[in-house]
Chimera marker file (.cmm) of the C-alpha trace (Angstrom):
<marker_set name="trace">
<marker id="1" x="2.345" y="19.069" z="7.228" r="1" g="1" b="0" radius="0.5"/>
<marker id="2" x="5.248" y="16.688" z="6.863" r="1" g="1" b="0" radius="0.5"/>
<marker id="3" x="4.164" y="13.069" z="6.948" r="1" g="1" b="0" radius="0.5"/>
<marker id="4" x="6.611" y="10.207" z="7.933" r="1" g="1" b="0" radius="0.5"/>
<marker id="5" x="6.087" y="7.003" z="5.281" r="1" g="1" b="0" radius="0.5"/>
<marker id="6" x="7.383" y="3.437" z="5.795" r="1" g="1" b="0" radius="0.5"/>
<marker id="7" x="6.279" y="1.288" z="3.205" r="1" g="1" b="0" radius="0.5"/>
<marker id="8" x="5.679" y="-2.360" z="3.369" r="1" g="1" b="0" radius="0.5"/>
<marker id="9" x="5.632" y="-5.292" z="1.180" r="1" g="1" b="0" radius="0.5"/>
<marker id="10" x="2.508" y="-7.323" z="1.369" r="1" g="1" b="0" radius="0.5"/>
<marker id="11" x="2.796" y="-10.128" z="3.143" r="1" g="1" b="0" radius="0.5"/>
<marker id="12" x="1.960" y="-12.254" z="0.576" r="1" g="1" b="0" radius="0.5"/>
<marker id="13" x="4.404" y="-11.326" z="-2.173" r="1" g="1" b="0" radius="0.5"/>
<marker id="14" x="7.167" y="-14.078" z="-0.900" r="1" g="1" b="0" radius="0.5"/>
<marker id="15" x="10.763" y="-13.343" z="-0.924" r="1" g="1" b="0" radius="0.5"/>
<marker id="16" x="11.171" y="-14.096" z="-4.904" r="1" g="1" b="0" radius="0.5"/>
<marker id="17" x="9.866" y="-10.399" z="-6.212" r="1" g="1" b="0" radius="0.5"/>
<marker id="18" x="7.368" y="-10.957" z="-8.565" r="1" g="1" b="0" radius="0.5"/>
<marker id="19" x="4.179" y="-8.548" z="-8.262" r="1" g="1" b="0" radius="0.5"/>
<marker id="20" x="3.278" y="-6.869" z="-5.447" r="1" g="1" b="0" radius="0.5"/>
<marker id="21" x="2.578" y="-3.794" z="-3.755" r="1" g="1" b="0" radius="0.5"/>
<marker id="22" x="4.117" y="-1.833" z="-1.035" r="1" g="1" b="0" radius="0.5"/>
<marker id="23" x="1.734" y="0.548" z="1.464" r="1" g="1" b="0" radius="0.5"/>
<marker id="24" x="2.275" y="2.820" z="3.151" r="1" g="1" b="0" radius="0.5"/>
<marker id="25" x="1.119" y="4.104" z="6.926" r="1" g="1" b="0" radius="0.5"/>
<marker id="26" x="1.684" y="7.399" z="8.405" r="1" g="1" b="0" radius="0.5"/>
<marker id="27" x="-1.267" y="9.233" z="7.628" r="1" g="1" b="0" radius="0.5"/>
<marker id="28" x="-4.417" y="8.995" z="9.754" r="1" g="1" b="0" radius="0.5"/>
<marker id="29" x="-7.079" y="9.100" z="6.613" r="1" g="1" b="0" radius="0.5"/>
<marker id="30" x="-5.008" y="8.079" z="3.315" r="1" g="1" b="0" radius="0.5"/>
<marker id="31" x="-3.515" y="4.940" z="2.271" r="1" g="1" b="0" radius="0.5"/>
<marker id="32" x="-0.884" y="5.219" z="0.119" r="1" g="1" b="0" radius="0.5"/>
<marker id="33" x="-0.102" y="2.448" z="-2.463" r="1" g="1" b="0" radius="0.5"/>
<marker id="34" x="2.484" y="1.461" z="-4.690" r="1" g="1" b="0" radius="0.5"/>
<marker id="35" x="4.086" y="-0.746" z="-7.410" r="1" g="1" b="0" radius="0.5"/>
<marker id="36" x="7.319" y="-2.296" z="-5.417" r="1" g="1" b="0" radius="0.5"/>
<marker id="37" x="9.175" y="-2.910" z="-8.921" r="1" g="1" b="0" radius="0.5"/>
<marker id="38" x="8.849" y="0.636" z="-9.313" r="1" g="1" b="0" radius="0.5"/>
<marker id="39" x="8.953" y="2.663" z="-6.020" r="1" g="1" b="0" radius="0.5"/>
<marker id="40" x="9.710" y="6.130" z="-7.298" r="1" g="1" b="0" radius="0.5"/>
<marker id="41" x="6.659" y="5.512" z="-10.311" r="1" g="1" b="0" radius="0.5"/>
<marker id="42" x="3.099" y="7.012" z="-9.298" r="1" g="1" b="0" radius="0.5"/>
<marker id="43" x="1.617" y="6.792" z="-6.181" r="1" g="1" b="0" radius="0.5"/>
<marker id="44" x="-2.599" y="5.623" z="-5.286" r="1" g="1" b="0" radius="0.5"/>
<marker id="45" x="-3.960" y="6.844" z="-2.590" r="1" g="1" b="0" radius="0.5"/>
<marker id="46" x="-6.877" y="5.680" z="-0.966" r="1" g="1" b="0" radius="0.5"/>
<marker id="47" x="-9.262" y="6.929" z="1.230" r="1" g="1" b="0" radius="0.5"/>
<marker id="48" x="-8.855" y="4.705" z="4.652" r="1" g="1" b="0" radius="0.5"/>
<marker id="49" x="-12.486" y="3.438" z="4.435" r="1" g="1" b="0" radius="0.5"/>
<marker id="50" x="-12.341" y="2.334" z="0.833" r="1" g="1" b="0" radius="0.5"/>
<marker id="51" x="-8.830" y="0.765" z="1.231" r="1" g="1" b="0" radius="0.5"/>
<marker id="52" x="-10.360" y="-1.449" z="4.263" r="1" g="1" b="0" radius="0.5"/>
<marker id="53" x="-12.998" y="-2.215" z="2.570" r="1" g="1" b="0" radius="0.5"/>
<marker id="54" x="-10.880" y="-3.193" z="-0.753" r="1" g="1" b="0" radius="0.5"/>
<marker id="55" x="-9.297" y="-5.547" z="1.546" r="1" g="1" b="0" radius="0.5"/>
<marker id="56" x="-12.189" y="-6.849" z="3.822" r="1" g="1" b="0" radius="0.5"/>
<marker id="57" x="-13.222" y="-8.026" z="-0.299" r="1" g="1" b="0" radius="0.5"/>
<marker id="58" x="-10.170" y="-9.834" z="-1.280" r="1" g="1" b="0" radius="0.5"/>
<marker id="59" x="-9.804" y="-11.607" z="1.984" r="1" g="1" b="0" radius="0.5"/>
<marker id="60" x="-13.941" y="-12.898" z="1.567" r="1" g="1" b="0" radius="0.5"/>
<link id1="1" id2="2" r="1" g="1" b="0" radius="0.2"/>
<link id1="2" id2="3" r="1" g="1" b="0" radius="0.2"/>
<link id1="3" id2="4" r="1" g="1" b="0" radius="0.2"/>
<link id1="4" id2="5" r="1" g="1" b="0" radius="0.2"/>
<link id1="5" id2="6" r="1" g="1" b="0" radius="0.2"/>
<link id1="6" id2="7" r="1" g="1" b="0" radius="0.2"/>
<link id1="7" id2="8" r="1" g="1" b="0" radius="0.2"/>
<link id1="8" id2="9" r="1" g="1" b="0" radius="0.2"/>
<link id1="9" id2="10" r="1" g="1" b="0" radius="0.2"/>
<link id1="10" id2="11" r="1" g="1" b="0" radius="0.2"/>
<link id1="11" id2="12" r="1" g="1" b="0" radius="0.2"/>
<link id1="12" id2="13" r="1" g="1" b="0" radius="0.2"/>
<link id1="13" id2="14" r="1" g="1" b="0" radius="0.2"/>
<link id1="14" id2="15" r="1" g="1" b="0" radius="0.2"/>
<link id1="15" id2="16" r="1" g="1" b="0" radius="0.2"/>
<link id1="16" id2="17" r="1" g="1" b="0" radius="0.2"/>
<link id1="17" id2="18" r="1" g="1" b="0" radius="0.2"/>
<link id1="18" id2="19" r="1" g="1" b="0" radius="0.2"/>
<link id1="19" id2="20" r="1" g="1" b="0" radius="0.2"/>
<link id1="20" id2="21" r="1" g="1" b="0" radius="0.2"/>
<link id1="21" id2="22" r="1" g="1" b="0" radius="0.2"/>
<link id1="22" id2="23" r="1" g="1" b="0" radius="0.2"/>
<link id1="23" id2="24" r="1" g="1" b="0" radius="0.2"/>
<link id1="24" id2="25" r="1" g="1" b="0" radius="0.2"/>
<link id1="25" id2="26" r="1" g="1" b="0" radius="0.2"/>
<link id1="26" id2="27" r="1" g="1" b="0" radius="0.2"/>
<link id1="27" id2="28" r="1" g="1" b="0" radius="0.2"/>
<link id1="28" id2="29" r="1" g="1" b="0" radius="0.2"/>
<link id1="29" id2="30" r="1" g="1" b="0" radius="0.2"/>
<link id1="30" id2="31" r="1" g="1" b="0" radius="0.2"/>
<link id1="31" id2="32" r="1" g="1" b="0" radius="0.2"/>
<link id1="32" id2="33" r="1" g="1" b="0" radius="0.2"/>
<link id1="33" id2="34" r="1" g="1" b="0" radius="0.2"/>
<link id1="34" id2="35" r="1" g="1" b="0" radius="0.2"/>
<link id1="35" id2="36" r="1" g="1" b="0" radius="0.2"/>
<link id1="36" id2="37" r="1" g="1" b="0" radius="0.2"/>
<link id1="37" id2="38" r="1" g="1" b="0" radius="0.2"/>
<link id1="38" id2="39" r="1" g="1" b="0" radius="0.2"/>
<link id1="39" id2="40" r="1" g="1" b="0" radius="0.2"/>
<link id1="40" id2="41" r="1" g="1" b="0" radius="0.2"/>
<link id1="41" id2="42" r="1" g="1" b="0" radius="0.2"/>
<link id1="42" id2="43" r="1" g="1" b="0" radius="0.2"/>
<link id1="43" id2="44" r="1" g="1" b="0" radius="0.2"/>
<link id1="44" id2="45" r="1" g="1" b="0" radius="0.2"/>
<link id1="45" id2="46" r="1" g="1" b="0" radius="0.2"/>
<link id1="46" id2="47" r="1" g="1" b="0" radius="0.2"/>
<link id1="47" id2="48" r="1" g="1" b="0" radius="0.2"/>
<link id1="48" id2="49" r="1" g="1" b="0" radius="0.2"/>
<link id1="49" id2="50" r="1" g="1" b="0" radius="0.2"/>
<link id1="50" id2="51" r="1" g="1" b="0" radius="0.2"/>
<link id1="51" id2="52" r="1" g="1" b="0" radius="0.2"/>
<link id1="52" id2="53" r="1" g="1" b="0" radius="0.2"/>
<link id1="53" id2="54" r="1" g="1" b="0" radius="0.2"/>
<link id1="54" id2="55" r="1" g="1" b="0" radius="0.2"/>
<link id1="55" id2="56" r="1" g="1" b="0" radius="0.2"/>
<link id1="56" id2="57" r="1" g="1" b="0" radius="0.2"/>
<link id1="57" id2="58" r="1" g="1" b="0" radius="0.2"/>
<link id1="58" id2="59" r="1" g="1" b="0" radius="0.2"/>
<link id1="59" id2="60" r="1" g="1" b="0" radius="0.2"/>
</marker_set>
């Protein structure tokens, strides 16, 4: 199974660079991450539930 990825820059990287990730949607169940300095380096990948939950965190 082919799966279509668009990544996006979070929203709260700014326009300057700097750190920040990229993710990436397509897949129903896994949630791709990367380095945006570096987008062909290594890939995460996250389970759905544990990547909302990672995020649910931050934003508390």
């Amino acid at each position: 199974m082919k799966i279509n990825r668009e990544w996006r820059k979070s929203t709260y990287s700014g326009g300057e660079g700097g750190n920040c990730l990229e993710v990436a949607s397509g897949h129903p169940t896994l949630i791709p991450v990367r380095d945006s300095k570096n987008p062909l380096g290594p890939t995460l990948t996250f389970r759905a539930e544990a990547w909302t939950a990672f995020v649910a965190e931050l934003k508390r």
